[in-house]
PDB file with one MODEL, atoms N, CA, C and O in Angstrom:
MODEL        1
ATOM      1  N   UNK A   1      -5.361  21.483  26.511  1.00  0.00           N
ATOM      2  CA  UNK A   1      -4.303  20.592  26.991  1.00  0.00           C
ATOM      3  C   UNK A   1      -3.141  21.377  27.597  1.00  0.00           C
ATOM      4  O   UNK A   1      -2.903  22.459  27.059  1.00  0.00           O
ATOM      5  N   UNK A   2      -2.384  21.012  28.623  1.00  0.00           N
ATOM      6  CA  UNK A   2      -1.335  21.281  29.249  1.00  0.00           C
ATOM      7  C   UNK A   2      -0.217  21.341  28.465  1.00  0.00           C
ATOM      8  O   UNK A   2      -0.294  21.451  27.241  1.00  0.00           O
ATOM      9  N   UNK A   3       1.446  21.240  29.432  1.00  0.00           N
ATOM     10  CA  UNK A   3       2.044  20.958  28.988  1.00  0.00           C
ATOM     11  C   UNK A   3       2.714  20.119  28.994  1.00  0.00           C
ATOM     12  O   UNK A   3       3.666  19.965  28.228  1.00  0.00           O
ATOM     13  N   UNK A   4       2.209  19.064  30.250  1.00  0.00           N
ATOM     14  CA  UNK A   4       2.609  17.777  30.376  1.00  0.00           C
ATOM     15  C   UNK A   4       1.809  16.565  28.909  1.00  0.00           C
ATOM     16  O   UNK A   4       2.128  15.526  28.332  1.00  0.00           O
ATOM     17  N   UNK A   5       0.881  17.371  28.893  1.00  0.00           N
ATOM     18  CA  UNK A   5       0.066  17.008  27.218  1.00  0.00           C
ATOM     19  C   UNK A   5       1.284  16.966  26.431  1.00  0.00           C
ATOM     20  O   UNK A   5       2.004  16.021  26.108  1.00  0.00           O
ATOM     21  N   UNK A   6       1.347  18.217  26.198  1.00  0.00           N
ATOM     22  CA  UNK A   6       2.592  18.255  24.311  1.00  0.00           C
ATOM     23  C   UNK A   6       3.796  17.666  25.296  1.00  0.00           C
ATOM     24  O   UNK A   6       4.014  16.619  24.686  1.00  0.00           O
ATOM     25  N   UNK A   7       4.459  17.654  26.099  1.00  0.00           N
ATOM     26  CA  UNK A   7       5.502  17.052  26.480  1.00  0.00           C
ATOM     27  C   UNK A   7       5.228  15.654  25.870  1.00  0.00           C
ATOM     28  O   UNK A   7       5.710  15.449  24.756  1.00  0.00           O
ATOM     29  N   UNK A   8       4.425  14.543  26.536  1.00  0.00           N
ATOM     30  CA  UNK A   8       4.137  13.490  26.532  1.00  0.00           C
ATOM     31  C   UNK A   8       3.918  13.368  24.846  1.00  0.00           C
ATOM     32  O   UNK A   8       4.680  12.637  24.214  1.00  0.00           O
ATOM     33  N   UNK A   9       2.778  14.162  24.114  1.00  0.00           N
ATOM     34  CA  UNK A   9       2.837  13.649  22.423  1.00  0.00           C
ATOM     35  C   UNK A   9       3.974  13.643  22.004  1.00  0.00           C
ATOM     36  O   UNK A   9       4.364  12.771  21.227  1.00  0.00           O
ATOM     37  N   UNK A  10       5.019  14.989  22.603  1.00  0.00           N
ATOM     38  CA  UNK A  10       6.268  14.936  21.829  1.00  0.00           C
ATOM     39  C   UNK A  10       7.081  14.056  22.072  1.00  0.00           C
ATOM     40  O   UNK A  10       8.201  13.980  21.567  1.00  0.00           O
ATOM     41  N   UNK A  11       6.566  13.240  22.934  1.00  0.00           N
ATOM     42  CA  UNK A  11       8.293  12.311  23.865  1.00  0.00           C
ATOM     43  C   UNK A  11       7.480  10.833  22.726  1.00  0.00           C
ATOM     44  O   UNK A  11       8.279   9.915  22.540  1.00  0.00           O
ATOM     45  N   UNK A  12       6.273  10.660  22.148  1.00  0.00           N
ATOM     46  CA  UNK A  12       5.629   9.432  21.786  1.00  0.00           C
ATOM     47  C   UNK A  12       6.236  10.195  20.403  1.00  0.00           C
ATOM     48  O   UNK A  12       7.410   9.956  20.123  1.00  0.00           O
ATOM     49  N   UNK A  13       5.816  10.691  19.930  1.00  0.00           N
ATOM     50  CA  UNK A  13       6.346  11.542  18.492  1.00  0.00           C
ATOM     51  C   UNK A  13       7.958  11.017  18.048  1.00  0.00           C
ATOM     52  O   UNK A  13       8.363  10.583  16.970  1.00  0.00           O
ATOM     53  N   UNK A  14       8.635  11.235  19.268  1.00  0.00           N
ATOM     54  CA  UNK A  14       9.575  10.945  18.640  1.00  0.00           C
ATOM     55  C   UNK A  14      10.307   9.490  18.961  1.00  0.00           C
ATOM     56  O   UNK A  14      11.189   9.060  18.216  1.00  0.00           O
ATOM     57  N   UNK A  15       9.927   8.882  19.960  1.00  0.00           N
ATOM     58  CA  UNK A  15       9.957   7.450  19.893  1.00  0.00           C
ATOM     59  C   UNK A  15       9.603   7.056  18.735  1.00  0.00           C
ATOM     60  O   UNK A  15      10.560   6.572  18.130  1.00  0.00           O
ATOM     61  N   UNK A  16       8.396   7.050  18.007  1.00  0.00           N
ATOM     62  CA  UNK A  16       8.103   6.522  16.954  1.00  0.00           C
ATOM     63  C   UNK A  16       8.838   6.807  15.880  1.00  0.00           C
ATOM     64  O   UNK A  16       9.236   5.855  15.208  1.00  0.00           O
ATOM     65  N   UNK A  17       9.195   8.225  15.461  1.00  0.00           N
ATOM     66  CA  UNK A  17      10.279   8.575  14.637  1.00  0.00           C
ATOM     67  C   UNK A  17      11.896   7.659  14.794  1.00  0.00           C
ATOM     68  O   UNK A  17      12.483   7.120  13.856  1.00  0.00           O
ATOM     69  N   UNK A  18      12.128   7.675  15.535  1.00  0.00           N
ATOM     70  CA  UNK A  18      13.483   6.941  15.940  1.00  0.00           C
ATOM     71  C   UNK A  18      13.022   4.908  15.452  1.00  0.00           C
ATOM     72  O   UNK A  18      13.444   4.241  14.508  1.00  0.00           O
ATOM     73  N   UNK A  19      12.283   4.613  16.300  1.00  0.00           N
ATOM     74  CA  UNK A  19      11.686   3.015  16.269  1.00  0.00           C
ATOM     75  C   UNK A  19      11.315   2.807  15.239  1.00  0.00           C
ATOM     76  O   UNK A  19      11.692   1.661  14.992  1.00  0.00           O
ATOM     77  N   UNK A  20      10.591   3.328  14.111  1.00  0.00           N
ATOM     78  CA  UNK A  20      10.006   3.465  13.038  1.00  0.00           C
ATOM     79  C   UNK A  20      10.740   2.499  11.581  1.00  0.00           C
ATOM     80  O   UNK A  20      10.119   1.535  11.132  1.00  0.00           O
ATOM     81  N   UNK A  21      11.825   2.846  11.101  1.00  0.00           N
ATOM     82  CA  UNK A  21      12.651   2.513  10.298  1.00  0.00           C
ATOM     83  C   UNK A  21      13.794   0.935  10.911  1.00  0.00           C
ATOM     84  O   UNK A  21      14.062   0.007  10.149  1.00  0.00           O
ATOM     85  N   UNK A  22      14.275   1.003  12.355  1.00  0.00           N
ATOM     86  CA  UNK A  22      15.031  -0.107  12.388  1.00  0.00           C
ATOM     87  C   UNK A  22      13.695  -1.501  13.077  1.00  0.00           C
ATOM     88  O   UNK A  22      13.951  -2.697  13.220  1.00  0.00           O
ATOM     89  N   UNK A  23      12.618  -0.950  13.316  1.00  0.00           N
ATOM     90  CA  UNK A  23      11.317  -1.823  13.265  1.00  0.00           C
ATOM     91  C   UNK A  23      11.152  -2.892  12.190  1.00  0.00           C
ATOM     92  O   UNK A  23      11.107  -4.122  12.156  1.00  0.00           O
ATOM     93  N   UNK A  24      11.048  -1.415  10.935  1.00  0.00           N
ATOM     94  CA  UNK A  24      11.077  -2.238   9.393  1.00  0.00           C
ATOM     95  C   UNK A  24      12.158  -3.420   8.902  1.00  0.00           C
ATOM     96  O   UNK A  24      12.110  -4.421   8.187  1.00  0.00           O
ATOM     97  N   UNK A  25      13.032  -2.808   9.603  1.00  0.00           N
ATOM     98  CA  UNK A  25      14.988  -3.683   9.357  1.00  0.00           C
ATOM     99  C   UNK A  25      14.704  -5.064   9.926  1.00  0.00           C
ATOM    100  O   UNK A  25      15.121  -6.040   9.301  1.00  0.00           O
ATOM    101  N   UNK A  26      14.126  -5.205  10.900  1.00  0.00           N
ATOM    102  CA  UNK A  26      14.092  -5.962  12.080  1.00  0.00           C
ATOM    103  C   UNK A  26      13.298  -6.839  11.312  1.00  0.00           C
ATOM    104  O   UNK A  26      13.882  -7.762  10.744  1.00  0.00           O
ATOM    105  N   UNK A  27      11.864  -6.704  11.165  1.00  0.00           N
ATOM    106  CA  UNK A  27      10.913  -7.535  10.497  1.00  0.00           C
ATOM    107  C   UNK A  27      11.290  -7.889   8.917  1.00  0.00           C
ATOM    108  O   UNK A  27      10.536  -8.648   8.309  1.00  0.00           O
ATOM    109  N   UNK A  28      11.969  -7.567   8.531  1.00  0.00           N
ATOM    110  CA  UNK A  28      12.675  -7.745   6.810  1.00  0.00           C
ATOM    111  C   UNK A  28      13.404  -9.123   7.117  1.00  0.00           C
ATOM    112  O   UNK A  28      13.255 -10.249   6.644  1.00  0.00           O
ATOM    113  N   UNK A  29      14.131  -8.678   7.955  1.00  0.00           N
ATOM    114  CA  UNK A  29      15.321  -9.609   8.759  1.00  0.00           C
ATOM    115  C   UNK A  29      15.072 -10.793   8.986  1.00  0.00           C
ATOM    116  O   UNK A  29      15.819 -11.691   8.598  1.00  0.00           O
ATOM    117  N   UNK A  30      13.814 -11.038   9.756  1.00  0.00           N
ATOM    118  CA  UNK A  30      13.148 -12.136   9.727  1.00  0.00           C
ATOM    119  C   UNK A  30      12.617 -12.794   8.841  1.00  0.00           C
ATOM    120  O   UNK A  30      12.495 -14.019   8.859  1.00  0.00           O
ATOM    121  N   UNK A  31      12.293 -12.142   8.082  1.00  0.00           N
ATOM    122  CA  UNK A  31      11.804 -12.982   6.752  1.00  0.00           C
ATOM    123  C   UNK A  31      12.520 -13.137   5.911  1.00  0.00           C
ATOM    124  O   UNK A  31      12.199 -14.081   5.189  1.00  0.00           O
ATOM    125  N   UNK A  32      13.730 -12.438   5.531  1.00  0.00           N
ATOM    126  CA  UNK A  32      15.016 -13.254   5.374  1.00  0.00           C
ATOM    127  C   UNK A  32      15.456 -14.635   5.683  1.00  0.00           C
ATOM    128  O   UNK A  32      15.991 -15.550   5.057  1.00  0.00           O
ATOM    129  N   UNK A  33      14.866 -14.360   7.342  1.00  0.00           N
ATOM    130  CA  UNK A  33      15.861 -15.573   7.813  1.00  0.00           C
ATOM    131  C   UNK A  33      14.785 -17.142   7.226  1.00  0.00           C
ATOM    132  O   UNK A  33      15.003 -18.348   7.345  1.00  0.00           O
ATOM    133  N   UNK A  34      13.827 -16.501   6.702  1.00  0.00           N
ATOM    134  CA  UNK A  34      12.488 -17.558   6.616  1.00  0.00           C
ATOM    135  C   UNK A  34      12.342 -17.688   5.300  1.00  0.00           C
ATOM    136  O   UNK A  34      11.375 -18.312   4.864  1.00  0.00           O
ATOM    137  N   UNK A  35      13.289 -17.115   4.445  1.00  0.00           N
ATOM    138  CA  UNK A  35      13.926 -17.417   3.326  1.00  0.00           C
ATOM    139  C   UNK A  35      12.359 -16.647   2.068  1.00  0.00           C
ATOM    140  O   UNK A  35      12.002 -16.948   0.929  1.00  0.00           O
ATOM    141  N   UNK A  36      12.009 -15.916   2.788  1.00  0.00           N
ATOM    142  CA  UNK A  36      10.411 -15.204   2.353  1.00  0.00           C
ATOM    143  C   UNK A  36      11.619 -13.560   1.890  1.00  0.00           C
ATOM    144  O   UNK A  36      12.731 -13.253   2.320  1.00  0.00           O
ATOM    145  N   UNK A  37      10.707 -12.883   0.875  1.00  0.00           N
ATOM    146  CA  UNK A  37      10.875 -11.894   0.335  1.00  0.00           C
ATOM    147  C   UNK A  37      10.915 -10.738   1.447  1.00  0.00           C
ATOM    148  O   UNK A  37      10.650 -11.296   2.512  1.00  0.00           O
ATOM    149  N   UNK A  38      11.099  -9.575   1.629  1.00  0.00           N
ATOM    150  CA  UNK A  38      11.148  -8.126   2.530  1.00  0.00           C
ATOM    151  C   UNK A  38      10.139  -7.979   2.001  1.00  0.00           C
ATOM    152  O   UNK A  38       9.430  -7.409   2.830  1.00  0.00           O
ATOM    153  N   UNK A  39       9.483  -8.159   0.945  1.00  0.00           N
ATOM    154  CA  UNK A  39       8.130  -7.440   0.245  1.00  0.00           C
ATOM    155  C   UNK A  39       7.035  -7.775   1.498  1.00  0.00           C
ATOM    156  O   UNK A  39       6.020  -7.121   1.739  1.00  0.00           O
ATOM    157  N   UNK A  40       7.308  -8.456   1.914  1.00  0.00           N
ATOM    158  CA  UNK A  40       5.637  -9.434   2.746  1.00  0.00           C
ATOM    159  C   UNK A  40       5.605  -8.369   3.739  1.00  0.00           C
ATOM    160  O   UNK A  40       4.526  -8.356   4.331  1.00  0.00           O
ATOM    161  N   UNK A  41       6.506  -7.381   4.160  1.00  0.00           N
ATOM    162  CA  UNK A  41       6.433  -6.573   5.285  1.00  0.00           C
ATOM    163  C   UNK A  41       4.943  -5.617   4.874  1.00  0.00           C
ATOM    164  O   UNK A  41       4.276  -5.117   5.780  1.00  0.00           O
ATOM    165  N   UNK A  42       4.601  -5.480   3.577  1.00  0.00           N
ATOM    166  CA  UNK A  42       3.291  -5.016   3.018  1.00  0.00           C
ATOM    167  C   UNK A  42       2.268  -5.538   3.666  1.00  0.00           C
ATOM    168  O   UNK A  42       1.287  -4.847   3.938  1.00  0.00           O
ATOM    169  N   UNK A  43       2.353  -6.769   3.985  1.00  0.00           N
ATOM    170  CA  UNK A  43       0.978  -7.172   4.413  1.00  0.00           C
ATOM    171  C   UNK A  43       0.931  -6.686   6.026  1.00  0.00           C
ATOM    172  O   UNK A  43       0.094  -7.369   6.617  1.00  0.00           O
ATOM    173  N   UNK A  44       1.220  -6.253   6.419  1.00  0.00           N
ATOM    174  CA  UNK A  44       0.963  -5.182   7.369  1.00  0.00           C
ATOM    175  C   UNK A  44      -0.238  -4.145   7.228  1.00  0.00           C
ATOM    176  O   UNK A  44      -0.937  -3.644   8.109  1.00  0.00           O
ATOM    177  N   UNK A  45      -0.264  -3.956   5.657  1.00  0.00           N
ATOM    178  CA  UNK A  45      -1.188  -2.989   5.579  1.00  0.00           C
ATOM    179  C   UNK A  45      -2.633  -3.271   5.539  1.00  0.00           C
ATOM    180  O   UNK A  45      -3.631  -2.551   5.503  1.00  0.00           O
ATOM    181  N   UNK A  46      -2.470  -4.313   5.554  1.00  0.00           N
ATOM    182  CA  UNK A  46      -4.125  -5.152   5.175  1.00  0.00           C
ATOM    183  C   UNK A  46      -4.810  -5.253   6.387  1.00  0.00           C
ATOM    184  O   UNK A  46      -4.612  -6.066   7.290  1.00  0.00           O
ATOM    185  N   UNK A  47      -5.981  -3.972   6.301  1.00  0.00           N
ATOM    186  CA  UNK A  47      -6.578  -3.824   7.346  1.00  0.00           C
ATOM    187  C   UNK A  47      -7.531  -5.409   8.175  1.00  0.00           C
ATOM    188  O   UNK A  47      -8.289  -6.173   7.577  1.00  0.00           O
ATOM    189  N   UNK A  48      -7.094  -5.475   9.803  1.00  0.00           N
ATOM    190  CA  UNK A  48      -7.962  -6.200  10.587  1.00  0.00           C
ATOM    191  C   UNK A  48      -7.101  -7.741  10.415  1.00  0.00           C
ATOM    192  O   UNK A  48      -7.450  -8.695  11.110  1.00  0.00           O
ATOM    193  N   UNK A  49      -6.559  -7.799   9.947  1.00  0.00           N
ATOM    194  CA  UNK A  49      -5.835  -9.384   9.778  1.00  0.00           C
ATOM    195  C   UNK A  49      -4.593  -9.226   9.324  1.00  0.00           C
ATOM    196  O   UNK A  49      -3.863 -10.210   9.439  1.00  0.00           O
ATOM    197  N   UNK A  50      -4.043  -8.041   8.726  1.00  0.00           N
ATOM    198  CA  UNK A  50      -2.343  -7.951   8.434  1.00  0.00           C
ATOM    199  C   UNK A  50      -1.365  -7.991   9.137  1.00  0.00           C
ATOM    200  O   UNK A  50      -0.317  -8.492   8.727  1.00  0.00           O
ATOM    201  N   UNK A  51      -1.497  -7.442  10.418  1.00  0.00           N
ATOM    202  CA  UNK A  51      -0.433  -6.939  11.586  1.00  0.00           C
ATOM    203  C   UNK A  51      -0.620  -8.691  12.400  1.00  0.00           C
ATOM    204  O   UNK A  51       0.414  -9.322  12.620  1.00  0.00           O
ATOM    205  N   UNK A  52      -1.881  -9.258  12.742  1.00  0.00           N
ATOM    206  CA  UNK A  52      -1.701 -10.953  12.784  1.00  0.00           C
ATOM    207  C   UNK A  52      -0.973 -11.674  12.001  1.00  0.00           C
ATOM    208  O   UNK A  52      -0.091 -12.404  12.453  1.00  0.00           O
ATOM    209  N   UNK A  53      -1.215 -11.582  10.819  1.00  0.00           N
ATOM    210  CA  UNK A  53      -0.481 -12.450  10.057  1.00  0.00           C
ATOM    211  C   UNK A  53       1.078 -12.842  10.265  1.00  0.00           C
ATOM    212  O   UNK A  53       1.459 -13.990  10.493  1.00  0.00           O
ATOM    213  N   UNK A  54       2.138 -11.413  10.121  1.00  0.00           N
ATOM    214  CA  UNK A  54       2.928 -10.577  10.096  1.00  0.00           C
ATOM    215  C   UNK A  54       3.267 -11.314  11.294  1.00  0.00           C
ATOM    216  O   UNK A  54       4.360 -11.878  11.336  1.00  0.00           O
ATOM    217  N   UNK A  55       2.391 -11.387  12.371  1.00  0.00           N
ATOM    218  CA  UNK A  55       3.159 -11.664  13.637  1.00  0.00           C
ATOM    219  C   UNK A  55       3.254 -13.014  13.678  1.00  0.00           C
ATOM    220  O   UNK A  55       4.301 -13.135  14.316  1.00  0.00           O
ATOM    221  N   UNK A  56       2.978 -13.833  13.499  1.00  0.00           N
ATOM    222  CA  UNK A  56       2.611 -15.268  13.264  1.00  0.00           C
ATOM    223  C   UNK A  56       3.428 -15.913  12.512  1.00  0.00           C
ATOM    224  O   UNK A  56       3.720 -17.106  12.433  1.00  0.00           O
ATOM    225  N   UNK A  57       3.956 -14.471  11.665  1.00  0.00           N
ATOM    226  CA  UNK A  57       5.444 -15.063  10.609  1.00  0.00           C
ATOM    227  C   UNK A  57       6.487 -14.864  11.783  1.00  0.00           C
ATOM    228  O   UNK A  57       7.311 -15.749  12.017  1.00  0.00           O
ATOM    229  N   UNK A  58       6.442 -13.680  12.525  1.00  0.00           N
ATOM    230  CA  UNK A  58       7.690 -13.788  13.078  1.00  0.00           C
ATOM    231  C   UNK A  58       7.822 -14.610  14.160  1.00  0.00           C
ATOM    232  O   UNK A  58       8.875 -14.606  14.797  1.00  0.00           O
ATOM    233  N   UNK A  59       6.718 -15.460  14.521  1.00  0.00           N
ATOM    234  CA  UNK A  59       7.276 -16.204  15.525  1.00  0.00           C
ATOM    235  C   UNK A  59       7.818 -17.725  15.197  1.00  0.00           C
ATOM    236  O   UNK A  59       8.275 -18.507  16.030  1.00  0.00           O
ATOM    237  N   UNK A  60       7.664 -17.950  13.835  1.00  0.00           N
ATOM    238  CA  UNK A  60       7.880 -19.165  12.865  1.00  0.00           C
ATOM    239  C   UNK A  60       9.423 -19.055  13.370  1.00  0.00           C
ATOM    240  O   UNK A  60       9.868 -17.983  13.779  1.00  0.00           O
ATOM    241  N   UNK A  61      10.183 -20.203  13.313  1.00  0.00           N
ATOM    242  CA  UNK A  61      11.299 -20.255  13.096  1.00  0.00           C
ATOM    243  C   UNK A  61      11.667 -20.296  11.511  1.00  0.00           C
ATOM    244  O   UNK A  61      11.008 -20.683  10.545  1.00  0.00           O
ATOM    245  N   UNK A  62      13.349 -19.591  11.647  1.00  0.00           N
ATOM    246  CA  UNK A  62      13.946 -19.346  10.289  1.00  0.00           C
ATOM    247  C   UNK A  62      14.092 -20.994   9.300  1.00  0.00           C
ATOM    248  O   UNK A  62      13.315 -21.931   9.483  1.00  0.00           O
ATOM    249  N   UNK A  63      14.956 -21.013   8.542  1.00  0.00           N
ATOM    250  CA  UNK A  63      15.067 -21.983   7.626  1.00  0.00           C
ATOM    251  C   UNK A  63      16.461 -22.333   8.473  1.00  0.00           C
ATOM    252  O   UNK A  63      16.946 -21.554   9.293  1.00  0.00           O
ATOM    253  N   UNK A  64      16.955 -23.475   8.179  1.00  0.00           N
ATOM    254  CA  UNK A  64      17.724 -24.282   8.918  1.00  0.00           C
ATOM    255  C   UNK A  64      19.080 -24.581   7.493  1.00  0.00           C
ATOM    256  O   UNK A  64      19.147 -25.400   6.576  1.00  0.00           O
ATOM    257  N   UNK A  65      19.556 -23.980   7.738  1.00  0.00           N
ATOM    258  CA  UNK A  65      21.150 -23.927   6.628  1.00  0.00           C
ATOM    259  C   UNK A  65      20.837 -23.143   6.028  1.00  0.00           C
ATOM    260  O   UNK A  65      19.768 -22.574   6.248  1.00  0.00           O
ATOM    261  N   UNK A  66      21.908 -22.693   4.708  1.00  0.00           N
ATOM    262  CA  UNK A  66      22.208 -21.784   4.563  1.00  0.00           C
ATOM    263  C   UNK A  66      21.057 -21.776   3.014  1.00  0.00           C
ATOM    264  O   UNK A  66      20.998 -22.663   2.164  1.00  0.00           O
ATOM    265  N   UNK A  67      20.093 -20.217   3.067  1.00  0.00           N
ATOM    266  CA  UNK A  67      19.279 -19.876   1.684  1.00  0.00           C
ATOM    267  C   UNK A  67      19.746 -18.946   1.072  1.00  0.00           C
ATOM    268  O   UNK A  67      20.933 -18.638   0.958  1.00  0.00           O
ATOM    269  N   UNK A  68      18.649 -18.351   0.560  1.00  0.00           N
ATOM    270  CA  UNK A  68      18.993 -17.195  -0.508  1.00  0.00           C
ATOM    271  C   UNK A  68      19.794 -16.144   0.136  1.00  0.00           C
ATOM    272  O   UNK A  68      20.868 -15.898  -0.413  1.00  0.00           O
ATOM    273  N   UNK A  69      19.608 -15.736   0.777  1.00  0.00           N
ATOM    274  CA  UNK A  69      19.223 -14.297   1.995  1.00  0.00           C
ATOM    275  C   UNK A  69      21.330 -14.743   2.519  1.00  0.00           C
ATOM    276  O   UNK A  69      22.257 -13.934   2.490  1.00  0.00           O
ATOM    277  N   UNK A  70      21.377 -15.792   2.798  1.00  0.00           N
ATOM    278  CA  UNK A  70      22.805 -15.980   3.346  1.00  0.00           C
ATOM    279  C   UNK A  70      22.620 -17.172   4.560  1.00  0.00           C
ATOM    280  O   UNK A  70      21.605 -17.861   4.655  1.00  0.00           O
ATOM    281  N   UNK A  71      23.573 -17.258   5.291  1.00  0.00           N
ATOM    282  CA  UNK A  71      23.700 -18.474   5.889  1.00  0.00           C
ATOM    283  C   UNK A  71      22.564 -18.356   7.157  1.00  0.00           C
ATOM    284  O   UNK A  71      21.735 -17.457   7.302  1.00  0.00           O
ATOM    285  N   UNK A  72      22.770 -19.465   7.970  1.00  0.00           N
ATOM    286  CA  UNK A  72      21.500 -19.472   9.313  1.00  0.00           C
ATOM    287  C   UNK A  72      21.952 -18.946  10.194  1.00  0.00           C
ATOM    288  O   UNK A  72      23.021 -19.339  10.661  1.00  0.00           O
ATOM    289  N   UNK A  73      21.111 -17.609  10.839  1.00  0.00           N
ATOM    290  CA  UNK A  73      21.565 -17.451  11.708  1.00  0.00           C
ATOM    291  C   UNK A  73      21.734 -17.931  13.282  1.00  0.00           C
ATOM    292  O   UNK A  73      22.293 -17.284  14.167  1.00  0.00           O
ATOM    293  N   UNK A  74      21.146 -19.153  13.400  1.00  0.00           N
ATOM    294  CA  UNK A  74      21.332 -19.693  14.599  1.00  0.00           C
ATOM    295  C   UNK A  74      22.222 -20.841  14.727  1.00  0.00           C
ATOM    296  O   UNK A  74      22.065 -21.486  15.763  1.00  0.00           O
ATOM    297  N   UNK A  75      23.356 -21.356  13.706  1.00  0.00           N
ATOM    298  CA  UNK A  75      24.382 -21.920  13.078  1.00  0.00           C
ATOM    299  C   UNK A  75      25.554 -21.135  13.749  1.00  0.00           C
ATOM    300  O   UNK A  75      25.986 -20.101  13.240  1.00  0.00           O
ATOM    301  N   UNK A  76      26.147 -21.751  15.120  1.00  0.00           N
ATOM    302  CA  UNK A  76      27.150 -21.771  15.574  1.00  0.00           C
ATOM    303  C   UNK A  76      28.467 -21.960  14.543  1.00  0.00           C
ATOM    304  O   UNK A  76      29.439 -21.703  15.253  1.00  0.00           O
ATOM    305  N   UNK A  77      28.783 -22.183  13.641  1.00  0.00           N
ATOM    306  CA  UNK A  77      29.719 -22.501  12.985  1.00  0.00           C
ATOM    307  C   UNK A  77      29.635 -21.467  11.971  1.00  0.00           C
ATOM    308  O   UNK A  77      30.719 -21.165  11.473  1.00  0.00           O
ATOM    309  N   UNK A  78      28.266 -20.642  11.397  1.00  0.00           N
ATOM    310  CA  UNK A  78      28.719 -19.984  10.445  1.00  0.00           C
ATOM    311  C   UNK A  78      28.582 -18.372  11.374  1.00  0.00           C
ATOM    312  O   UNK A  78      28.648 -17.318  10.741  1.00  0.00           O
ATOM    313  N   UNK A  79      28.469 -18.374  12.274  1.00  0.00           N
ATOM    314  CA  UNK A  79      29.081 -16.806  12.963  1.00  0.00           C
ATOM    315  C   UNK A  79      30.382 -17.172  13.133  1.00  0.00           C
ATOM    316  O   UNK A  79      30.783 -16.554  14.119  1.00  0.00           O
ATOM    317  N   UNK A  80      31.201 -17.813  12.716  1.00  0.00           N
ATOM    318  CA  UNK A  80      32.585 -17.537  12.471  1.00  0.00           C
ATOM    319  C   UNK A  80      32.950 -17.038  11.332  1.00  0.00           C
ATOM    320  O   UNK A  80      33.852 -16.201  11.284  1.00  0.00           O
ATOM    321  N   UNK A  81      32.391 -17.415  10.374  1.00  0.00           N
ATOM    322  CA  UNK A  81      32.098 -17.107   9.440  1.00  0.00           C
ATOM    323  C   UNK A  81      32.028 -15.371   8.654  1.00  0.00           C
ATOM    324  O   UNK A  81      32.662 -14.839   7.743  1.00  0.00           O
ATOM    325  N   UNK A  82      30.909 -14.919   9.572  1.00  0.00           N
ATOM    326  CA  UNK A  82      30.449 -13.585   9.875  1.00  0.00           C
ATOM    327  C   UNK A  82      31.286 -13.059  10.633  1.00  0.00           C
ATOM    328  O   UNK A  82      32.000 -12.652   9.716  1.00  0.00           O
ATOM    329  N   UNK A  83      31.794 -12.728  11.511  1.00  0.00           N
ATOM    330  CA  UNK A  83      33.131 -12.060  12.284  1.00  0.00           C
ATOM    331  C   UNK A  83      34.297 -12.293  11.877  1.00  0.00           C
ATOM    332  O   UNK A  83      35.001 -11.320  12.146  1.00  0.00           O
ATOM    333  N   UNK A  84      35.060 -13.364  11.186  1.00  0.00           N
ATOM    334  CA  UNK A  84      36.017 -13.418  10.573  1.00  0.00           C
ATOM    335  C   UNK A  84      36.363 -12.735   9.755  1.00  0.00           C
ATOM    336  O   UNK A  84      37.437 -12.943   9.190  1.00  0.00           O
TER     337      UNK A  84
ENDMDL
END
């Protein structure tokens, strides 16, 4: 391999390093908002049908007022709330 080779693994290397962790934040987040545990981000691991599942949650819409997790975030009235 070249060095446009290791250039390119290293430039994917570290995208993934960087994307990696606020990915996890992101998908927690959502299932927050769906009033579901951060734990379910596990089922990711379940080979051939986990990473479907997972996605299928995130396209669900959240819970509508305020749950466990804290208020809705698509509730115009309580991002005043939040910035105040």
């Amino acid at each position: 391999p070249g060095i446009i080779f290791w250039l390119s693994l290293g430039a994917v290397v570290l995208f993934w390093l960087v994307s990696f962790i606020p990915g996890i934040a992101v998908t927690v987040r959502r299932f927050h908002d769906q009033d579901l545990s951060g734990w379910m981000y596990l089922l990711n691991f379940i080979p051939s049908i986990g990473g479907l599942v997972v996605f299928v949650f995130m396209c669900l819409d959240g819970t509508r007022g305020i749950n466990r997790f804290g208020p809705d975030s698509k509730d115009p009235a309580a991002e005043a709330d939040i910035f105040a």
